[in-house]
N, C-alpha and C positions, 0 to 999 in steps of 0.2 A: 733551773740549774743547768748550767754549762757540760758539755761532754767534754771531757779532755783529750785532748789533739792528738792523735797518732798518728805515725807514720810507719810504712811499710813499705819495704824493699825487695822490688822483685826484678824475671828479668821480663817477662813480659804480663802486660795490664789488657784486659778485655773490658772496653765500657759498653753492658748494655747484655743484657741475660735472656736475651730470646736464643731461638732456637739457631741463627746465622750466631750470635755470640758465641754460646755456647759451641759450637762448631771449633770457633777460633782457639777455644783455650783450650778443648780437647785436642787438639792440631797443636799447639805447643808443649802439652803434656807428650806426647808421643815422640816432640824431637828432645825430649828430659829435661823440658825446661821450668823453673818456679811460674806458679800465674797466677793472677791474684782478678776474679770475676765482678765488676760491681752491676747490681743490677738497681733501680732506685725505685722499683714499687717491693710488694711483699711475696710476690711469686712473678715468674710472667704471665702476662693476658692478656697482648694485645695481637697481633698475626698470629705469631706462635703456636695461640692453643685454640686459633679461630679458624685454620686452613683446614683442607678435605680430608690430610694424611697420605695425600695418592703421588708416590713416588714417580714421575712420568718419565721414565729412561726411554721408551720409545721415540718423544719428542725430541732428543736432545738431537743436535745437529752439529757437525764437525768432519773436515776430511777426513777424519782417521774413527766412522761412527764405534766403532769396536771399544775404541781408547777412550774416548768420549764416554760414553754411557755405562761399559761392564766396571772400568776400577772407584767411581764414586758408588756402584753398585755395592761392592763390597766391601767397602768403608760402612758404610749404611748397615748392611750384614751384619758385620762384627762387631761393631759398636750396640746393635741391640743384643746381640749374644751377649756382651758383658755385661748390659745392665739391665736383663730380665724382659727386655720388652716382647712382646709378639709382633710378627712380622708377615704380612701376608702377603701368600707368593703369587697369587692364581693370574694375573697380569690384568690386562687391558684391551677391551674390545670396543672398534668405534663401527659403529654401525654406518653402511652406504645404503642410502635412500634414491641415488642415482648414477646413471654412466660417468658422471663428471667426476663424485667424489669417489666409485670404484678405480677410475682412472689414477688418482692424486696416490691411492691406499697401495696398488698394485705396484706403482713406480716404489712407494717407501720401502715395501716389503723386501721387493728387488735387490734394496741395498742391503739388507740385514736380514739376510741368510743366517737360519740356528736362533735367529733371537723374533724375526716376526713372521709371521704368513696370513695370509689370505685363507678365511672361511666362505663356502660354500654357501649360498641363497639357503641351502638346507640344514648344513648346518649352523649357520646364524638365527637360524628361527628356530632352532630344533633350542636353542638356549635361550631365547628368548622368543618364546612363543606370541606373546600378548605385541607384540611389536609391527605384531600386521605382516600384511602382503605386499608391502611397498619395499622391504630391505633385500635390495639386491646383493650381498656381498658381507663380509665385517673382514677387517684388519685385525685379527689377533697379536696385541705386543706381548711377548713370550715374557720381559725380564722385569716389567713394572711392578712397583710392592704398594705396599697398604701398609700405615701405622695408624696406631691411637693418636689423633691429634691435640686430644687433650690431657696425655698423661706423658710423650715421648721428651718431652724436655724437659719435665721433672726429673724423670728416669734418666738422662744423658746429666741431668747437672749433681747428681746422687754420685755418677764417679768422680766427679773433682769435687766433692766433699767429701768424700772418702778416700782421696787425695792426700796425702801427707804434704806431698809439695805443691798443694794448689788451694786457695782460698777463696771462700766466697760470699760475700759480703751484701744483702741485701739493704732498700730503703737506706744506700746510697745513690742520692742525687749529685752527681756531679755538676760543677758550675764551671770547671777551668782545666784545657789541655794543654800543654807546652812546655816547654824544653827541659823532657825525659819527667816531668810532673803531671801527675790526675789528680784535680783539689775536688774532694767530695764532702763538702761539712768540717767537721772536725778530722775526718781523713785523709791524710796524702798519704798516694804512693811512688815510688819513685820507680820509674820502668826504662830499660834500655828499648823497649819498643812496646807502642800504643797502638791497640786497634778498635775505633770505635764504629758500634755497632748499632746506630739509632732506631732501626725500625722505618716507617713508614709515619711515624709522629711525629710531629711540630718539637723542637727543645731547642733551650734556651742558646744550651751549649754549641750549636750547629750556627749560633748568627756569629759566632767569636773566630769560626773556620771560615775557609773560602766558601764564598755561596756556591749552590749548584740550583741557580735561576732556571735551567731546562727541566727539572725534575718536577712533574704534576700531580699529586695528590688524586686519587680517586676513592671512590664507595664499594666495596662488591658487598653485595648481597646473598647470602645463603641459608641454607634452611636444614632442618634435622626432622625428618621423617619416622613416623613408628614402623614397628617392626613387619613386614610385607614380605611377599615371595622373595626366596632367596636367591639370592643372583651368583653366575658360574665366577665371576669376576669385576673389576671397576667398568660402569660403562658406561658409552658415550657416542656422542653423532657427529657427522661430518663436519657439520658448523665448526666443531674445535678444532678442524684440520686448518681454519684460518686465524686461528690466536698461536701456529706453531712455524718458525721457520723452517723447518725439518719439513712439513708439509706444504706449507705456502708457498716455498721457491720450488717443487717438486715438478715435472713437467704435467700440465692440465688444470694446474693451479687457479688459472687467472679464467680460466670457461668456469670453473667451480665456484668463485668470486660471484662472477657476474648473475651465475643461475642465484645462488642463494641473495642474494639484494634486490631479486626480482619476487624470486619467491616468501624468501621470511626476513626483510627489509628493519622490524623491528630487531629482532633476534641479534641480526650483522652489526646494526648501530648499535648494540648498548653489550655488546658480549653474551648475550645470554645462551651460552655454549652446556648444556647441561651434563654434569659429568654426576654421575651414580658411583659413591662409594659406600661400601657396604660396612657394617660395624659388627663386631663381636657380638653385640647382642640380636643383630638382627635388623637395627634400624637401617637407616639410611643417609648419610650426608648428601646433600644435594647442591652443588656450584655451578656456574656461578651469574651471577648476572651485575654487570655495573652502572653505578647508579650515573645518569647522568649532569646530576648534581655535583662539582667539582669543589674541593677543599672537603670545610668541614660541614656539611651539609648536616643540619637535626634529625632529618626525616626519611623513613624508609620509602621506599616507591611501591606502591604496591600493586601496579602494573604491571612493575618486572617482577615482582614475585609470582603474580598471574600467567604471567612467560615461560616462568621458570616451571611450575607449577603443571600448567599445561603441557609440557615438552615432554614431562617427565610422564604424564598420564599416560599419553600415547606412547610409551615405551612400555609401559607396566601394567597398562590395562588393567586399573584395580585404581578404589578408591584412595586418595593417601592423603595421613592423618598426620599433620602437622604442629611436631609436638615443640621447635624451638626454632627462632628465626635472629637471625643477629648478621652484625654486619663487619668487613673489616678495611682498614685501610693499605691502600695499595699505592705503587709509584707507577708513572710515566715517565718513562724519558723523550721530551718532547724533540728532540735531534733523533732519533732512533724510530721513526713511524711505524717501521714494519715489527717493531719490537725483539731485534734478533740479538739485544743484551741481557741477560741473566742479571747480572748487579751493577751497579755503579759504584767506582771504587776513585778515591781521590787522596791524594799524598799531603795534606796543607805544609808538613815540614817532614825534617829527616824524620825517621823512624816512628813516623804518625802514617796509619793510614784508616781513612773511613769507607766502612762495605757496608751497600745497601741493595737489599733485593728488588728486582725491578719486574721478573717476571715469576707464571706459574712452577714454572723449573727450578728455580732457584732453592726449591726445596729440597729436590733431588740433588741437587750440587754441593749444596752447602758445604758438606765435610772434604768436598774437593776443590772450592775454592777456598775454604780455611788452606789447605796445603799450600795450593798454590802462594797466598800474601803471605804465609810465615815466609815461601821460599823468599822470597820477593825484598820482604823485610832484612832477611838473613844471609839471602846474597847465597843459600845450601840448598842442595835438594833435599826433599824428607827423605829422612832413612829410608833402605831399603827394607828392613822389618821391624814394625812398628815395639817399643818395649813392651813385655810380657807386664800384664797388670793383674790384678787378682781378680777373680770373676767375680761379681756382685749379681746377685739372685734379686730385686725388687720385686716383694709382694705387695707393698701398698702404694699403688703408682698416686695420689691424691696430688695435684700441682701445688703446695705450701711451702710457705717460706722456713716452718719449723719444723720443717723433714731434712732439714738440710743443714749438717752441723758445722759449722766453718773450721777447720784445721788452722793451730797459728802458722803466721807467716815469717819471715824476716823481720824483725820490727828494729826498728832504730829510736 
């Protein structure tokens, strides 16, 4: 039996319900505009609800670090304030094992006065004791947060469901964009502007746009740890000072380079930067390591899980009990080496534009570059105060498609 064909009239379409999606139409809700969300599985699950939740404002890098890093800060804020999420503040500590990467940490600090400083050999070990005699130093980042990874963009798509003027439409598969039309099935919508949101997945719909032949597909690797000593904060080692250009352009950069590809040679080649976020319950997210298998490779590596695994030991000195391991996919932009783009954004026609996240920040960004393309799109700045919206309390954050009641739309 045939579904019958409707159409829906809005003024801006988001194709693609992950958590960068979702950003977008929360971003057009805020300049008071109609949205209409399709997403084409039953909830999301693919980056989304597979990342650490580790908010890296510390990373983000910009002349004006201030600007940069505090007001996507507060997007982030507010928006879990309206929809019940938890938010954890206690920040980010990267552990120096040497002069090189005390060196890289000292310069960063330098620049972000009030938001980062330099721990003490005593006090670095006074918080993390089991980390040995070898940590000279830690970079405390003051502003960096913590979310549920698996429940925050349920919670964020809960208010454009509860949206009067925003719609959302799951187990829409789109097959066709173009000119002010999304064909999804039996659904069109007609949009004075398109932003699609594909993720880091192969779709059909992405061979009908201009290619983007420099974007590389990768594997990372992560793991979900039971419940272990509790930790003051996210944590992490020098090695991730070279997956950041905030830190890799830093001066002492390139002696820090060299030491670690003499000393943890596998580590540098494949990412395996271990970041420790902590969970509500106790447990422990563990990232990340990527596989060196490129596309869509079957198979985990279980080497770099051995990497990962071990990195992490000698941080926590304690056995750890390896309770969920999964994997997700990631972009390279193969023009971009030192990886100092956040997203890849491409215009195919007027009032189309497609964002896709390219690095680990782009988590932290997301609701700041949703501002950004609506302005871009719109040719306006965002308000200067976002519309008052009713607060939403979510108690049962479960990531399902049938938590999520769709409001009608415009229908023609």
């Amino acid at each position: 039996m045939h579904s019958p064909k409707r159409t829906i009239e809005t003024d801006v379409c988001v194709v693609g319900g992950g958590v960068i999606g979702v950003a977008h139409a929360l971003a057009a809700r805020r300049r008071g505009l109609g949205v209409v969300l399709l997403e084409q599985d039953a909830r999301a699950q693919a980056a989304s609800v597979r990342h650490s939740g580790h908010l890296f404002f510390t990373a983000l890098a910009g002349a004006d670090t201030d600007a940069v890093s505090l007001a996507p800060r507060e997007l982030w804020l507010e928006l879990a304030r309206r929809c019940g999420a938890r938010v954890g503040r206690d920040g980010t500590i990267i552990l120096a094992r040497s002069r090189e990467e005390l060196e890289v940490m000292e310069a960063v600090a330098s620049e972000r006065p009030g938001r980062a400083r330099m721990l003490t050999r005593r006090e670095a070990t006074a918080l993390l004791p089991a980390a040995g005699d070898r940590i000279l130093g830690a970079l405390f980042g003051l502003t960096d947060l913590l979310v549920d990874p698996r429940s925050i963009t349920a919670a964020l798509t809960r208010l454009l469901a509860n949206d009067a003027q925003a719609r959302v439409e799951f187990r829409a598969h789109v097959h066709a964009v173009g000119g002010g039309m999304v064909q999804a099935g039996p659904l069109s919508v007609r949009a004075g502007n398109v932003i699609v949101c594909p993720g880091a997945e192969d779709h059909g719909l992405l061979a009908a746009l201009p290619a983007a032949e420099q974007l590389v597909p990768e594997t990372v690797q992560m793991l979900r740890l039971a419940r272990s000593h509790p930790l003051p904060a996210a944590i992490t080692t020098g090695i991730a000072l070279l997956e950041h250009p905030a830190f890799a352009e830093a001066p002492g950069a390139e002696a820090l380079r060299t030491r670690l590809e003499l000393e943890r040679p596998g580590q540098v080649e494949h990412g395996v930067a271990p970041l420790l976020a902590p969970l509500a319950d106790g447990g422990l997210i563990v990232s990340q390591a990527r596989s060196p298998a490129r596309g869509r490779a079957p198979f985990r590596s279980e080497r770099l899980d051995a990497l990962l695994l071990e990195a992490t030991g000698a941080l926590l000195g304690c056995d750890l009990e390896v309770r969920e391991r999964w994997t997700l996919r990631a972009l390279r932009d193969c023009a971009d080496p030192a990886g100092a783009q956040d997203f890849h954004i491409r215009a195919p026609e007027s009032g189309v534009r497609v964002v896709r996240a390219l690095s680990q920040r782009a988590l932290a960004l997301c609701h700041w570059q949703a501002e950004k393309t609506l302005g871009e799109l719109l040719d306006a700045p965002a308000p200067p105060t976002p519309p008052v919206a009713p607060v939403l309390t979510v108690t049962d954050l479960r990531a399902h498609a049938d938590a999520f009641r769709s409001r009608p739309g415009r229908s023609v």
